[in-house]
N, C-alpha and C positions, 0 to 999 in steps of 0.2 A: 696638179694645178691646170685648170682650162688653159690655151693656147692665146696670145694676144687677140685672134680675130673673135673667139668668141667673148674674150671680154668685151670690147668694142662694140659689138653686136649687142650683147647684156645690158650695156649703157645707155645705147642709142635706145633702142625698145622701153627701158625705165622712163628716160626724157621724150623722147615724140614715139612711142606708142607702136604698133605693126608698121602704120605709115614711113616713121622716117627709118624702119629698116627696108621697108621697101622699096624708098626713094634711094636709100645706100647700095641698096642690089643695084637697082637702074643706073644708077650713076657711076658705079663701079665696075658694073658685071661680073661682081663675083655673086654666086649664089652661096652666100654667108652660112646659109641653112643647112646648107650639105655637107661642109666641114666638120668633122667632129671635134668635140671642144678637147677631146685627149692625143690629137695626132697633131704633128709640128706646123708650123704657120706655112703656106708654100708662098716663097718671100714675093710671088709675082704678084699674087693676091693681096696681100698685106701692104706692098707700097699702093696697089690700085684703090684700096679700101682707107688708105689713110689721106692719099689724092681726094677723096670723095668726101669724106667728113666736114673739108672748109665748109662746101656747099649746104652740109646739113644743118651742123651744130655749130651755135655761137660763138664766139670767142670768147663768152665766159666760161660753157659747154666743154668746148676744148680745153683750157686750163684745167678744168675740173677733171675730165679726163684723162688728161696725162699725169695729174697729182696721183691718180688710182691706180695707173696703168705702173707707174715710177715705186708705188707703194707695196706693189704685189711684187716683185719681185724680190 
């Protein structure tokens, strides 16, 4: 199973497109891209990328989110 960040990343990109993963790179500074989706979250990155999501996606976005995120596991 992919790693939290690349699912995160999968979502964002389905809902706002290259843009709001780019904005989530920016905003975050993690370069989402370089992680591979089969190696473990590195937890500094994953609270800075989950800091970053308010700014991106909605509050219905994030509900959605975490229902998927909560599902896969």
């Amino acid at each position: 199973m992919a790693n939290r960040i690349s699912r995160i990343t999968a979502y964002v990109e389905k809902r706002k497109l290259g843009f709001g993963v780019a904005r989530l790179i920016m905003m975050s500074g993690v370069n989402v891209r370089a992680i591979p989706p089969d190696e473990p979250d590195p937890p500094d990155a994953l609270r800075r990328l989950e800091q970053a999501l308010v700014r991106v996606l909605s509050p219905e976005e994030l509900r959605e989110l975490q229902t998927l995120l909560e599902s896969d596991r």
